[in-house]
C-alpha positions in Angstrom: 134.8 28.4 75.6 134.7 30.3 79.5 132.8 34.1 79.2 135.3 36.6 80.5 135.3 37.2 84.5 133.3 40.8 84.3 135.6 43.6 85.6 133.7 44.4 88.6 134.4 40.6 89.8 137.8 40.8 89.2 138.0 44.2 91.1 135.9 42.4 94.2 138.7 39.5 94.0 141.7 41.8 94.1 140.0 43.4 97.0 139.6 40.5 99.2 141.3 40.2 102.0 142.9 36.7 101.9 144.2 37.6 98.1 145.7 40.6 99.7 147.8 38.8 102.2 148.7 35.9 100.0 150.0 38.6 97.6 151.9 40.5 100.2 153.4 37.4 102.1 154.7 36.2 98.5 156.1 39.6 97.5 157.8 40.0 101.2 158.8 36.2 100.7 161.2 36.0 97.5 161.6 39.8 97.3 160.1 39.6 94.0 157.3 42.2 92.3 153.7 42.4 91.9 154.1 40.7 88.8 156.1 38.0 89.8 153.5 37.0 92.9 150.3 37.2 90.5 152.4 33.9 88.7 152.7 31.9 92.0 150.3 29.0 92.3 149.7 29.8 95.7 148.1 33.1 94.9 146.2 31.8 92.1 144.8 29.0 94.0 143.7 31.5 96.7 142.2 33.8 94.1 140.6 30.9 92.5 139.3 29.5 95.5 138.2 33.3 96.6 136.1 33.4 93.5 134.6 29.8 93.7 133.3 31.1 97.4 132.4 34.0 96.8 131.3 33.7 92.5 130.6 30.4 92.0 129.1 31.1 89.1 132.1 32.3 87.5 134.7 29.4 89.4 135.1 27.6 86.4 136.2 30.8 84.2 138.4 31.5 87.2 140.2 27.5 87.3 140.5 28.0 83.2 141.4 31.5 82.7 143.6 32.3 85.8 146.6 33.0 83.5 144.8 35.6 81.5 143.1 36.6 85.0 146.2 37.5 86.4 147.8 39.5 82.9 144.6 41.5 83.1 146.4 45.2 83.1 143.4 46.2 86.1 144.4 43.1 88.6 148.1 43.7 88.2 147.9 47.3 88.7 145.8 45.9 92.0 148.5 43.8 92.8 151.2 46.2 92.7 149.3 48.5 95.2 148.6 45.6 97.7 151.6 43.3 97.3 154.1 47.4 97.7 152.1 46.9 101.5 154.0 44.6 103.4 151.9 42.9 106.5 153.9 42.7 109.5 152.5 40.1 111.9 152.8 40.3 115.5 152.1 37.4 117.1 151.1 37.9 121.1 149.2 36.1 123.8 146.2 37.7 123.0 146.4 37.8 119.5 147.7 39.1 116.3 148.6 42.6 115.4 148.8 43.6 111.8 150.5 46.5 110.9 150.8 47.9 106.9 153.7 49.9 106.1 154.1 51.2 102.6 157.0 49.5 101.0 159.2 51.7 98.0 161.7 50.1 96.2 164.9 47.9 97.7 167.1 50.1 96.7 165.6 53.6 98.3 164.9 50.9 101.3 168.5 50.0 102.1 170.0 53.4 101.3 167.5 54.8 103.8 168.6 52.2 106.1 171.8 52.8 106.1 171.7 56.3 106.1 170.1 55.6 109.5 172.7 53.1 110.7 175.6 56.0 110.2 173.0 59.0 111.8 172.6 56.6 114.4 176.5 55.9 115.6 176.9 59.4 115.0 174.4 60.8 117.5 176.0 58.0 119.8 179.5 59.4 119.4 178.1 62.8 120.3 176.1 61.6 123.2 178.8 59.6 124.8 180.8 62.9 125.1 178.8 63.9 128.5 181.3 67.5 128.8 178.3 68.6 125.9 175.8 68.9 128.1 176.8 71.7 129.5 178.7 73.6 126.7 176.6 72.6 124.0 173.4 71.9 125.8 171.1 72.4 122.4 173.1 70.4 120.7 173.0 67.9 123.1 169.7 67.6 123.0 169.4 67.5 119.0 172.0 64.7 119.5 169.2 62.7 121.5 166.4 63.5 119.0 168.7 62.2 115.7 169.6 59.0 117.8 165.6 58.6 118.2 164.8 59.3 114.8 167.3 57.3 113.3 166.1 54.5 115.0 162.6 55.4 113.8 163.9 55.5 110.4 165.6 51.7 111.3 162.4 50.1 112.1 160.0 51.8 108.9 163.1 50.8 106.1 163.7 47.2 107.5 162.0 44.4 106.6 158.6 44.0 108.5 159.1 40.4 109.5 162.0 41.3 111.4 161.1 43.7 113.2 157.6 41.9 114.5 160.4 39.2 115.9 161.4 41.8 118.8 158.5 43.2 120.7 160.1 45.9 122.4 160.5 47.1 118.8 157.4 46.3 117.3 155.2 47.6 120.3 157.0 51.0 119.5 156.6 50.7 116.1 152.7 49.9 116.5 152.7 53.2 118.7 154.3 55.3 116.0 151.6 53.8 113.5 148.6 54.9 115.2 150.0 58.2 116.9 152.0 59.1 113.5 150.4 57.5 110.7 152.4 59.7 107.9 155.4 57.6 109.0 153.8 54.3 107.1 153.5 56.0 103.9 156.3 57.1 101.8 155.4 60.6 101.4 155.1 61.0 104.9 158.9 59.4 105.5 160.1 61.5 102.4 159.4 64.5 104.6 160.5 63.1 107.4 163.3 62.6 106.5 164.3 66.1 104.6 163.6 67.4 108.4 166.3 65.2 109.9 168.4 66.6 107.1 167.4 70.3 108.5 168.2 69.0 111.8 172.0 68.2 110.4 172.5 72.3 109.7 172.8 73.1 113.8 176.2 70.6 113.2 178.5 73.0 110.8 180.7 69.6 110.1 178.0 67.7 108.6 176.8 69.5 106.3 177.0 66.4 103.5 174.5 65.2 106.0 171.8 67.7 105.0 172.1 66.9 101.3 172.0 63.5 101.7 168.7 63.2 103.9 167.0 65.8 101.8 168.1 63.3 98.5 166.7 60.1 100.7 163.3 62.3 101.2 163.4 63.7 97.8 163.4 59.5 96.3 161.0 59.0 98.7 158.3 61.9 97.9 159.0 61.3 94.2 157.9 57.3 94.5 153.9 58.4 95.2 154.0 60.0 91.5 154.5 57.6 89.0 155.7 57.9 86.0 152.6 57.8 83.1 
């Protein structure tokens, strides 16, 4: 019977590269968890054929022991750390430009998103109304920053693979990625957002607003503590 792959092999597995962004591009693919993407045959052929590269010694454990390889508590709890980064893929003329954004659950995602989506046409409405920039100059102006940052917000809660589809919007999105780096983790969003919900208290009308960004930020921050 197959000896067991040693734990520091399976940890040098997990860690490669190409099992990375097999696990990520099936997770973004059918939506599914960590779990789920450790069961498709893609990803186990690429982490057997990972291990028979780099371990041959240990390629024929790998080809008869990939089930119990990928059950192993260690490589899922791996898995669920590279396959919550979703890769999104630029490609250009002179290349390809892969960006990682830290991924929280659908749910948080699309409420985020549509939070957005109504900040957005708000600070639209407001804008349009051009008599506001001179009787409520400051206003104005926080108009312009919400109608900014909710379209930051957009491009960091929808799915990576659509936004590397419009390069005006994924060269701005690379931009906030290495000038603002916080932005790509969900901490960093959780506070984020909780300011635009501080920004909401300069309109008195809107004051649901507040509450609701500071509950988006609040589900955000709470998503880098897991439960034990």
């Amino acid at each position: 019977m197959p000896a067991d792959i040693p734990d520091d092999v399976k940890k040098q597995l997990m860690n490669d590269p190409k099992v990375q962004k097999a696990l990520q591009e099936q997770a973004a693919k059918t939506g599914k968890d960590a779990m789920a993407a450790l069961q498709d045959p893609e990803v186990q052929k690429m982490i057997m054929d990972t291990c028979k590269e780099k371990f041959p010694e240990y390629a024929s454990q790998a080809q008869a022991k990939i089930k119990e390889f990928c059950n192993d508590p260690e490589v899922q709890a791996a898995a669920k750390k590279y396959a919550s980064m979703a890769g999104a893929y630029v490609m250009q003329a002179g290349g390809a430009l892969v960006a990682q954004i830290e991924q929280g659950p659908a749910g948080v995602r699309f409420l985020c998103f549509l939070a957005s989506c109504f900040s957005l046409a708000n600070g639209i409405l407001k804008l349009i109304s051009i008599s506001r920039i001179t009787s409520e100059p400051v206003k104005y102006v926080l108009s312009l920053y919400q109608v900014l940052f909710s379209v930051t917000t957009m491009l960091f809660e929808a799915p990576p693979e659509y936004i590397a589809k419009v390069s005006g919007l994924s060269g701005y999105q690379d931009l906030l990625m290495e000038k603002c780096k916080f932005l790509s983790e969900t901490i960093g969003r959780g506070g984020f957002y909780i300011f635009q919900g501080t920004l909401w208290l300069c309109f008195a009308s809107v004051a649901w607003r507040v509450g609701f960004w500071a509950l988006l930020g609040f589900l955000r921050v709470c998503q880098c503590h897991p439960q034990a």
